[in-house]
N, C-alpha and C positions, 0 to 999 in steps of 0.2 A: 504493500500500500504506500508504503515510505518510497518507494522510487519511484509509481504511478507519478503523486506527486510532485517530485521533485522532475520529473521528465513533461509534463503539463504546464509548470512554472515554466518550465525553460522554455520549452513550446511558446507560453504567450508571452515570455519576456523577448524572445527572438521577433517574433508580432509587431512589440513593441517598439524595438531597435529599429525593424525595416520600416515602421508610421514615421519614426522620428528621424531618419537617413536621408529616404528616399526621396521628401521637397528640400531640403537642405540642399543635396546632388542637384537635383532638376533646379535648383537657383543657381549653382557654381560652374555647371555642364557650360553653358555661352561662355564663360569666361576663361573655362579650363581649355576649350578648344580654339582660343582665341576669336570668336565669330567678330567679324567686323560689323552685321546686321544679326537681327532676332525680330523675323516678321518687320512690320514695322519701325523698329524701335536701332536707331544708329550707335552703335557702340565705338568712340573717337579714337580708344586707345585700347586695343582688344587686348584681352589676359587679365590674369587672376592679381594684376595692381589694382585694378577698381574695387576688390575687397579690401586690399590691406586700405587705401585711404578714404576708407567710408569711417564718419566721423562716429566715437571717438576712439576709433582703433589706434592710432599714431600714438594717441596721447597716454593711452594704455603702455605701450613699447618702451615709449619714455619712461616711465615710472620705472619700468619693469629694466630698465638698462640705468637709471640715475638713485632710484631709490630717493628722490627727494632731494638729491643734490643740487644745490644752486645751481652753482656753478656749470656743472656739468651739464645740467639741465638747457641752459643757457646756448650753450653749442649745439643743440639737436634743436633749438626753436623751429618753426615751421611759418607760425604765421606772427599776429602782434603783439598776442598775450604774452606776459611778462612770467617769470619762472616759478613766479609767487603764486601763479595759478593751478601749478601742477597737485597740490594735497586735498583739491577738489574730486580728483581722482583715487580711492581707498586701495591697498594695498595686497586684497587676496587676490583678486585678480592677475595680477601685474605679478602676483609673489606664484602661481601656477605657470605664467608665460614663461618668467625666468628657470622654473623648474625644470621645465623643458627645452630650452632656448635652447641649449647646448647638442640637443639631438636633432631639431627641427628648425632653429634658427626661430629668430622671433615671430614672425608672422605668422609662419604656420603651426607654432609653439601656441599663438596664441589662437588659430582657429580653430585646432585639434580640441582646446582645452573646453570653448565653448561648444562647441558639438557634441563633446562629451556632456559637460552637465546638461544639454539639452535632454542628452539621451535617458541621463540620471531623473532627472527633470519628470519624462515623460513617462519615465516606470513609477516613480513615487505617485505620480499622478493619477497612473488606471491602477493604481493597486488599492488608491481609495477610492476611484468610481465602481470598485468593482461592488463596494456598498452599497452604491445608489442603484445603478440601476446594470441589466447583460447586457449592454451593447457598450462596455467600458473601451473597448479597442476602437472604434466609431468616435465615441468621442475624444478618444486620446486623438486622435487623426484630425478632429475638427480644432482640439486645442493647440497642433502642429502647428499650424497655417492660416487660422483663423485668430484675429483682425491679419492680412498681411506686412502690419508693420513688426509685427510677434514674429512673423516669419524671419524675414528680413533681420531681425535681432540674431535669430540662429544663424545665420547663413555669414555673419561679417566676425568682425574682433569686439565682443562687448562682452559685458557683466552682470548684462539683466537675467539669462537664463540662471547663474550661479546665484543670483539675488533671491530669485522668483524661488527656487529648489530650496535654500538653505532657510525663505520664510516659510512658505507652505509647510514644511517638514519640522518645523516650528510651530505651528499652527494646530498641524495634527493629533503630535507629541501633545499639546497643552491639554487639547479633549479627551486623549485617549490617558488623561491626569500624569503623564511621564512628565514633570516640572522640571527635572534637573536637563533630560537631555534635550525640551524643548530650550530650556533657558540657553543651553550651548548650542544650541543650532542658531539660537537668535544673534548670540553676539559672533557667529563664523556669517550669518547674514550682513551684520552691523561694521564688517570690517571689507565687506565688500562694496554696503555703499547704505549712506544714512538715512533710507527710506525702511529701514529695518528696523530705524528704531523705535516706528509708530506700534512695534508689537509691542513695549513696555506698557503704555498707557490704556491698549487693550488686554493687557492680563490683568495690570490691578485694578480694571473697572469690572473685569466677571470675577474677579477675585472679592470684591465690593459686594459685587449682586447676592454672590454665594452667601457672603458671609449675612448681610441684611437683609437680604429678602428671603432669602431660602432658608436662615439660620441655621447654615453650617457651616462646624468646625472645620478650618482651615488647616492641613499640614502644613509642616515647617519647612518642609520643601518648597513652599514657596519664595521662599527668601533667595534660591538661586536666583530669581529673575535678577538679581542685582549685578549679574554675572554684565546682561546687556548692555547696563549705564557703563560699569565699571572698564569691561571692552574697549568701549568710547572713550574713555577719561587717559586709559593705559593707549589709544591712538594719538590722541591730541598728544599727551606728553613726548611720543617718538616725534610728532610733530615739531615739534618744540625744541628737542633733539638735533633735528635736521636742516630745520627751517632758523631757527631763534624764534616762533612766532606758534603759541600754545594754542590761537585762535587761527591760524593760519587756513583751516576750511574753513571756516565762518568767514574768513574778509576775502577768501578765494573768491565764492559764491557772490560776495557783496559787492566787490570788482569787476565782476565777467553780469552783472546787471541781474542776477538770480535771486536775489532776500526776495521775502514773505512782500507781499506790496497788498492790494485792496481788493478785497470780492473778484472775482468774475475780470481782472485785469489781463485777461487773456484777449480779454477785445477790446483791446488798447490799439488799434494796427500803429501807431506811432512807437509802442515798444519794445528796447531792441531786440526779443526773442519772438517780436512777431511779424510785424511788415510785411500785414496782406490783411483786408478786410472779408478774405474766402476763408471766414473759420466755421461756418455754419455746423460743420461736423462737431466740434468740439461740446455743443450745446447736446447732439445725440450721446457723446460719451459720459458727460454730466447726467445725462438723465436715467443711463442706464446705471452708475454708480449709484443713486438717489433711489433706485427701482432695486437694487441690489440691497444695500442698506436698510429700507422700509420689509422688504420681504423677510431677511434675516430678523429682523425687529419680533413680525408676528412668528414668526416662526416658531422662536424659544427657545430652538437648539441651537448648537456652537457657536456659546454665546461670545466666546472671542472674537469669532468670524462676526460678528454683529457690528463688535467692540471696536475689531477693527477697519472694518470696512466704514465705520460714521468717522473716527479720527482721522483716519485718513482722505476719506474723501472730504473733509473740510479743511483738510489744508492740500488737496489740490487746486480748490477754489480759489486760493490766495497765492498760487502759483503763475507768476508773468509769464509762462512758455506757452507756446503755438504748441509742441509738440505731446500733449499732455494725452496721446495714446500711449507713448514708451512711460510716463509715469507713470500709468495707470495698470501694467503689466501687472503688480503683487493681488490685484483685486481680480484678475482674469482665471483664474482655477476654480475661485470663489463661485463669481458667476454662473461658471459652466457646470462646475455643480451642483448649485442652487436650483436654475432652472434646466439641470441634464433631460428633464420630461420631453420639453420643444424640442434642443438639441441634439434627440436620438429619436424624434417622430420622423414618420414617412415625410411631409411634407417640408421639414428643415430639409432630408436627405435630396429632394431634388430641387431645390433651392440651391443647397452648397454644390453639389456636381456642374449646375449653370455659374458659379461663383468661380471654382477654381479656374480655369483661364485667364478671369481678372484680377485675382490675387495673384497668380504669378506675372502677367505682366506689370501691374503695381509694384511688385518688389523688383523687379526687374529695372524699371523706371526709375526706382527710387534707389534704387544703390548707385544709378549712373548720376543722379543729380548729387548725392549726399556727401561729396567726396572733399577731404582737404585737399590745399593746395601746396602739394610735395613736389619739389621739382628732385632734391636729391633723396631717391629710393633705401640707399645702403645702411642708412643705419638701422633702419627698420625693417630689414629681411633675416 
């Protein structure tokens, strides 16, 4: 029975690997065979550079070959931001690139690294839909590729899938009351990038509920979560280290025009993370975070997921970026499992088969626009 098992697991974890490979490939294929065209769509400078300088892959490399060094930093510049802006960028990332640099060289050090926790990513993922509902491989497939800018994340040099894997598996851990090794999942989350850290304030608001509304005893294991802040506190200090400057991401952020600004200043088109009045979309991703949030509310269960799906999405509200689908990625598993019912009916299913075409020329599109401006390639191969 023990190796039925264990040969069934491998079975759908292989399932899984090829959902999570195989649009990854089908994004990199034009690039890998150098196409000059893809239908329609003109590719200037054919070959797999158009990944390494899709933004902010470079700036990843950097980290990952300076460690924060001024100085050194200073010599790999690219564009006008100043060296001071590099600890805007958190350091697991960049500390897996350089793990491997030596066997793969950077760039492809660092796309291996994100393909992998996609992969990681999307087996954590159906191993909890397999709770919701049987068509967990269906929608592991739908959470590949679907928004195409999720896609596009896998397919380049970033940190959001490592983000996304290290909270969700955080998230999980909390409900399934594993508190110690939720609390370290959160701060391996919190050192890849500081959207991790919205999980603190959603554990001790259901750690609140529990204790006053439900009037129960709390274990002392909750007191790990102090592992998150403290993560943080033990960053900033290397910061401080590196830089001479203990706030050195906070005035990174503040410098490159990122701080907290006023409601909804996302449709500012005069600010500098936005400069276009085409954000009509951004008001359907608000509504689905708002719809996500109120659902989880009545729901009653995973009340983290509640917890943190309200904190967070009110301080994307007060976030100046255009691009506030890639912030919004922590809240997307959430989603697809909340309302998995739709996203595994007949009627999604041939909705998304008329979809993929346009997601991938979308991502297609979008990685040709998305790119810095590298004139010298070398230090980041």
């Amino acid at each position: 029975m023990k190796k039925l098992l264990t040969e069934k697991r491998t079975l759908e974890w292989g399932n899984v690997f090829l959902v999570s490979v195989l649009p990854v490939f089908a994004i990199l294929l034009p690039f890998a065979l150098h196409l000059s065209d893809l239908f329609f769509l003109h590719i200037p400078e054919p070959g797999m550079l158009n990944i390494l300088k899709n933004w902010d892959g470079p700036h990843y490399i950097i980290v990952a070959r300076t460690w924060y060094d001024l100085e050194a930093i200073t010599k790999l510049l690219f564009t006008s931001v100043p060296s001071t802006y590099y600890p805007a960028h958190f350091p697991l990332y960049p500390a897996f690139i350089a793990l491997f640099a030596p066997l793969l060289g950077y760039f492809y050090a660092g796309l291996f690294v994100n393909i992998s926790f996609g992969v990681l990513l999307n087996i954590l993922f159906y191993e909890i839909a397999k709770g919701y509902t049987k068509r967990a491989l269906f929608l592991t497939a739908v959470f590949t590729v679907f928004p195409g800018r999720f896609l596009v994340t896998r397919a380049i040099l970033a940190p959001e899938t490592m983000m996304v894997f290290f909270m969700l598996l955080s998230l999980y851990c909390w409900e399934k009351h594993r508190y110690v090794q939720s609390s370290v999942w959160g701060s391996l989350g919190i050192l890849t990038k500081i959207k991790a850290g919205f999980l603190l304030p959603a554990y001790i608001a259901s750690s609140l509920e529990e204790m006053f509304l439900k009037h129960k005893n709390l274990p002392a294991k909750l007191l790990w979560t102090a592992l998150i802040p403290l993560t943080l506190l033990a960053l900033f200090t290397f910061f401080k280290l590196r830089t001479g400057d203990f706030f050195a991401f906070l005035n990174a952020e503040k410098g490159n025009n990122l701080f907290v600004a006023f409601p909804f200043s996302q449709f500012n088109s005069a600010s500098t993370w936005i400069g276009t009045a085409w954000i009509e979309d951004v008001v359907f991703y608000f509504a689905g975070m708002i719809i996500l949030t109120a659902t989880l509310w009545k729901s009653q269960e995973n009340r983290s997921w509640f917890y943190f799906s309200l904190f967070y999405t009110a301080f994307l509200i007060f976030v100046p970026q255009r691009d506030i689908t890639r912030f919004s990625f922590p809240l997307y598993p959430l989603f697809l499992l909340t309302f998995h019912k739709f996203f595994t009916s007949r009627e999604w299913k041939i909705a998304f088969a008329f979809l993929l075409p346009a997601i991938y020329l979308y991502a297609i599109n979008f990685i040709l626009q998305n790119q810095a401006p590298i004139s010298n390639y070398s230090p980041f191969l």
